[in-house]
C-alpha positions as CSV (number, residue, x, y, z in Angstrom):
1,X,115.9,163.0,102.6
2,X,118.9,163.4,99.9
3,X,118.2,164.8,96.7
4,X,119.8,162.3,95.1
5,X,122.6,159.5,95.4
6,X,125.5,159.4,92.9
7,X,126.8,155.9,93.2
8,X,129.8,154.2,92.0
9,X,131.0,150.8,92.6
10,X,127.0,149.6,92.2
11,X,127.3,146.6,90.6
12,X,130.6,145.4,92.4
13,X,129.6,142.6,94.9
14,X,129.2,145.2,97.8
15,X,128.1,147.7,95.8
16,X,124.6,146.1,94.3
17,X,123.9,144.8,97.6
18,X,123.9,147.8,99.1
19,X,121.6,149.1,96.4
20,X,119.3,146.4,96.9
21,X,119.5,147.3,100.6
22,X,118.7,151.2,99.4
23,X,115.9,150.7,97.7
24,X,114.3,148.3,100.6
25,X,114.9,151.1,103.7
26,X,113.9,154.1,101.0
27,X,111.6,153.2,97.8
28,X,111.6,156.0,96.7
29,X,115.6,157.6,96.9
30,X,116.9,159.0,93.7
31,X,119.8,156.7,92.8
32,X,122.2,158.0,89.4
33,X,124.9,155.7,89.2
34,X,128.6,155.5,87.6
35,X,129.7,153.2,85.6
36,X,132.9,152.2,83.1
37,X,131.9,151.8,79.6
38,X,132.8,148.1,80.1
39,X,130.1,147.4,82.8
40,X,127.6,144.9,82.6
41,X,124.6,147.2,83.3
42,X,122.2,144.5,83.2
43,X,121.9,144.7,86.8
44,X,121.3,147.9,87.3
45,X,118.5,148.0,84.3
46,X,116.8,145.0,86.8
47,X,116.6,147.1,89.9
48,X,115.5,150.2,87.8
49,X,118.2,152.3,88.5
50,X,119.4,154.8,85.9
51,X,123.2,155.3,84.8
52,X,125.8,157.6,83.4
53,X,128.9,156.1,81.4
54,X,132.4,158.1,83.0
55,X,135.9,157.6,84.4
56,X,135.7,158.0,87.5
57,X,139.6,159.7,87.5
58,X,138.6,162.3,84.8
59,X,135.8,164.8,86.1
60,X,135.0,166.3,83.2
61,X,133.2,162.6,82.3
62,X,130.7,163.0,84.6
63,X,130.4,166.3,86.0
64,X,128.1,167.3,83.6
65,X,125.1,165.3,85.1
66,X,126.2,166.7,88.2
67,X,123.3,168.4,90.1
68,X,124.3,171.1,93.1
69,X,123.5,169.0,96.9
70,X,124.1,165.4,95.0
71,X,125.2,162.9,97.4
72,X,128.0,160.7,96.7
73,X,128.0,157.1,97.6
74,X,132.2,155.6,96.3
75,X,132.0,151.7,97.1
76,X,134.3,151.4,93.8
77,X,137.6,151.9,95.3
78,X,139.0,154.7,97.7
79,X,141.5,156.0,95.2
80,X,138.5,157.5,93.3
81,X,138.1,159.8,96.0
82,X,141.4,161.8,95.7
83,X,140.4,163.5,92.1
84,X,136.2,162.9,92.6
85,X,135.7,164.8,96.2
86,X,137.2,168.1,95.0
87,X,135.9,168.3,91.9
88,X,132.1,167.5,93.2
89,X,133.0,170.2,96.0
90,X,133.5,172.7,92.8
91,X,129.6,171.9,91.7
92,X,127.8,172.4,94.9
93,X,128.0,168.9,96.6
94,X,129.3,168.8,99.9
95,X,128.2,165.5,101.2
96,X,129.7,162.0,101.0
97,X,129.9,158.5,102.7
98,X,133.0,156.6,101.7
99,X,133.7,153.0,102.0
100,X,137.5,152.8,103.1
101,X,139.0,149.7,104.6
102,X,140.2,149.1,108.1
103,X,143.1,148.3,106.6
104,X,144.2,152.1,107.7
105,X,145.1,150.2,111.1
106,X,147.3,148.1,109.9
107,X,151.0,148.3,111.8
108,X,152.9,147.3,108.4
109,X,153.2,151.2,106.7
110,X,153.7,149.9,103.7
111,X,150.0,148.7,103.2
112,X,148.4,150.9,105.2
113,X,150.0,154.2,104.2
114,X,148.3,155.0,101.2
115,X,144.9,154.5,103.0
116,X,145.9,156.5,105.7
117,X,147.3,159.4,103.2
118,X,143.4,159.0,101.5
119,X,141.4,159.0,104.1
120,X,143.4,162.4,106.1
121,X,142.2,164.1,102.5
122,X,138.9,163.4,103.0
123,X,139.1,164.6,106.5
124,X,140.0,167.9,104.9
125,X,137.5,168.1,101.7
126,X,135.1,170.7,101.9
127,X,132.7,167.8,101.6
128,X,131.6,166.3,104.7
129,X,132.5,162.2,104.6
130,X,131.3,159.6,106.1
131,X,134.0,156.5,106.8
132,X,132.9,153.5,106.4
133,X,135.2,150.6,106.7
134,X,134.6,146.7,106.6
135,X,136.9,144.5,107.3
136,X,137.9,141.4,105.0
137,X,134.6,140.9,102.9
138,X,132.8,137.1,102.3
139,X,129.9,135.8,101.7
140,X,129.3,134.8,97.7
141,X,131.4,133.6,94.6
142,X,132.5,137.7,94.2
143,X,134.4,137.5,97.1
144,X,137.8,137.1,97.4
145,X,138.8,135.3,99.8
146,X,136.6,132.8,101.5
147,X,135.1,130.9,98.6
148,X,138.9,130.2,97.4
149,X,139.2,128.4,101.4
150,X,135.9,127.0,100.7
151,X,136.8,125.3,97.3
152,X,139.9,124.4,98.0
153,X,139.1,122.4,101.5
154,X,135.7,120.4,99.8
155,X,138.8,119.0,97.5
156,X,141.8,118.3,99.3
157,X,141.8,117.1,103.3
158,X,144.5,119.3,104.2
159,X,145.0,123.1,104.8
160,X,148.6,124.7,105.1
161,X,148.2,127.5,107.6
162,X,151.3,129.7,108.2
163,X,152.3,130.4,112.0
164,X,150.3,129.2,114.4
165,X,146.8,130.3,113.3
166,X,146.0,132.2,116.5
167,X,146.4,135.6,114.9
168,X,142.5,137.1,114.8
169,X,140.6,138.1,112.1
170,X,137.1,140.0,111.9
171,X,135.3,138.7,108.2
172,X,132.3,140.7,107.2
173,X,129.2,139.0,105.5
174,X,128.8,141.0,102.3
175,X,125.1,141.4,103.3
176,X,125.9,142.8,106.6
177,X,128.1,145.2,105.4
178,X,125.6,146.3,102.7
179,X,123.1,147.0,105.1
180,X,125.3,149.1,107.2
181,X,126.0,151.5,104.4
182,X,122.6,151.7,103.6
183,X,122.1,152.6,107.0
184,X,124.6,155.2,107.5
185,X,122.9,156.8,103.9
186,X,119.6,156.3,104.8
187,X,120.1,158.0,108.3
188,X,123.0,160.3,106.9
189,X,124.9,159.6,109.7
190,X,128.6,161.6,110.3
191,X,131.8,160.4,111.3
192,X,133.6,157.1,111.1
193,X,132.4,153.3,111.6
194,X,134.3,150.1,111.7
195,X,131.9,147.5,109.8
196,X,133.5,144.2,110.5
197,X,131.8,141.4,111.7
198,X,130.8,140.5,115.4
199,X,133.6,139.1,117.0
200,X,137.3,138.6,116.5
201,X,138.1,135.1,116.2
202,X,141.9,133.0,115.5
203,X,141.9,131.9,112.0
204,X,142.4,128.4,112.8
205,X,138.4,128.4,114.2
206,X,137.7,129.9,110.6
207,X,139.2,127.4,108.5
208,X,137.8,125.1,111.3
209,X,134.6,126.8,110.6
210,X,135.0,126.1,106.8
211,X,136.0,122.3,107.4
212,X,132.6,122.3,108.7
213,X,130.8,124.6,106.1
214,X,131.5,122.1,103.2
215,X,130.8,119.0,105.6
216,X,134.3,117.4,106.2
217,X,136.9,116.8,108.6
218,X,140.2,118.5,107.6
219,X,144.0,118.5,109.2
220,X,145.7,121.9,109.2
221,X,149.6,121.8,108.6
222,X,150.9,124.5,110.6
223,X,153.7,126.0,108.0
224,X,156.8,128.2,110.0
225,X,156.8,131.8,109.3
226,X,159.9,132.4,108.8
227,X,161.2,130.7,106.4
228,X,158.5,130.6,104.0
229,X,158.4,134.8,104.6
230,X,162.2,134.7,103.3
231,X,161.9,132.1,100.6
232,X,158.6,134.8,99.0
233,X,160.8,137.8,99.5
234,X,163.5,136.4,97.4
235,X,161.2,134.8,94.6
236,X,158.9,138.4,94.7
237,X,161.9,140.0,93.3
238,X,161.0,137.8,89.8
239,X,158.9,140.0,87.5
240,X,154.8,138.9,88.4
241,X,155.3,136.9,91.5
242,X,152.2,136.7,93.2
243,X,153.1,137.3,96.8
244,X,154.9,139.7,98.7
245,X,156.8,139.3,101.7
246,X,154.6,141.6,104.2
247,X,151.6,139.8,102.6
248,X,153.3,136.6,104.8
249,X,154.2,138.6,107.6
250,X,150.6,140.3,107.2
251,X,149.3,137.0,108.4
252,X,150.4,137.1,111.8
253,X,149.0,140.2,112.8
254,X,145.6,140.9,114.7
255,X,143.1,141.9,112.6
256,X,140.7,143.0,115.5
257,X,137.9,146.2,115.3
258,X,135.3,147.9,117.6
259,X,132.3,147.7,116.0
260,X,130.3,149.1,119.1
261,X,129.6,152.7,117.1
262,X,128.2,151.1,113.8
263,X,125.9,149.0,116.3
264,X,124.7,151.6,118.1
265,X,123.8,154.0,115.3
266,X,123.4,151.7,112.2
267,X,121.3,149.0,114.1
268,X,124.6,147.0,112.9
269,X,123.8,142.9,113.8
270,X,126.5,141.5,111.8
271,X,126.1,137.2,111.5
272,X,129.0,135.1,113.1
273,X,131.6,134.3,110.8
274,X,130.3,129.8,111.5
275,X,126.6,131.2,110.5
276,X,127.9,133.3,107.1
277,X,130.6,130.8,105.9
278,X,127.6,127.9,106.3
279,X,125.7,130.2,104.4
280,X,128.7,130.8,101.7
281,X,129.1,127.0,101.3
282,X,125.4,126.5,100.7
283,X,124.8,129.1,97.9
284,X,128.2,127.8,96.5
285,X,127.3,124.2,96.3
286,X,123.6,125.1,94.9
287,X,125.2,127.5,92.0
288,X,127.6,124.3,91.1
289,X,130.9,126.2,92.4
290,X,131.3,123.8,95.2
């Protein structure tokens, strides 16, 4: 058992799942977690879980509740890692599981670069990580993504969709990728798991999928690439355009992950993506955001 968990990220939408999911497969795990001085810590105060105010980019914040053989658990955000990892190595702590994004496999270098460049320097910490990397998250009103699809289909009959919509995707439930980091801390597994969900499917099926979710029948307008990527990469040059022109491109590629490792070892049963975006839609419509 770990002496104790040093958590960040814990009341981000993956994050306080994932505690929840803790504190069900181990009562009784020591839990400190992180926080910004602007964090709602009301959560965190519910599930009884004690926390330390820091920046998570200035060790000298937080080092000082530091205990020699802590355990980190980041599920804030991967940059955290570069300054955090060496100066917990420093203090006697030499284990961590770090949720990265399997957006490393990415073919565009732009995006996936600096993922890459982070996750090759925790390959070579002195701490021994854990990778853990979900796919694109779903699954509440915190996501970022999917409830957006979900909102804006229960309003308007028709969906643009750029290309041809037959480029996959692999969505995670928020709740199955919570319990699959619990797992991997609760069973301090090594090495690196893909935590997507359990099948690759085109993303016309999922905004089919969503037509369904909010009980309608939809059309999809199938928008050309091209043209809509160059129109974006001349209007990105305007100071805080929203899109980018690889974010277009981004669209068309395969977003595809073997999951078989996390399945084997984490007892890993992620929900298919029909099952979870049902789900979505229902808790949406009963908290009035649908």
């Amino acid at each position: 058992m770990h002496k104790r968990i040093l958590m960040t990220g814990a009341t981000g939408n993956t994050g306080l799942l994932t505690l929840e999911c803790l504190k069900m497969l181990q009562p009784d795990m020591t839990i400190l977690a992180l926080i910004r001085q602007t964090t709602n810590s009301a959560p965190l105060q519910k599930l009884g879980i004690p926390w330390h105010v820091c920046d998570l980019d200035r060790p000298e914040t937080y080092l000082d509740v530091v205990q020699p053989n802590d355990v980190l658990l980041e599920t804030a955000n991967l940059r955290h890692a570069r300054s955090m990892l060496p100066a917990l190595a420093e203090v006697g702590v030499n284990r961590a599981f770090c949720v990265t994004t399997t957006g490393v496999f990415s073919k565009h270098h732009s995006y996936s670069a600096l993922y890459r460049e982070i996750e090759d320097e925790m390959r070579r910490s002195p701490v021994e990580v854990t990778l853990l990397r979900p796919s694109m998250i779903y699954g509440n009103e915190r996501d970022h993504n999917m409830h957006k699809l979900l909102r804006w289909i229960a309003k308007f009959p028709v969906y643009p969709v750029f290309g041809s919509g037959q480029a996959l995707m692999q969505p995670v439930h928020v709740e199955d990728l919570a319990y699959g980091i619990a797992q991997a801390v609760v069973q301090n597994v090594s090495g690196e798991f893909n935590l997507a969900g359990p099948e690759a499917v085109p993303y016309r099926k999922i905004v089919d999928d969503a037509f369904h979710a909010v009980g309608r029948r939809g059309l999809m307008v199938f928008v050309p690439v091209a043209p809509v990527a160059a129109l974006v990469g001349l209007l990105s040059r305007m100071p805080r355009f929203p899109l980018k022109h690889e974010q277009i491109i981004r669209l068309q590629e395969d977003k595809a992950f073997d999951i078989s490792l996390a399945q084997r070892e984490l007892a890993y049963r992620p929900r298919p993506f029909s099952t979870g975006i049902a789900q979505e839609a229902v808790s949406l419509r009963s908290a009035g955001r649908l």
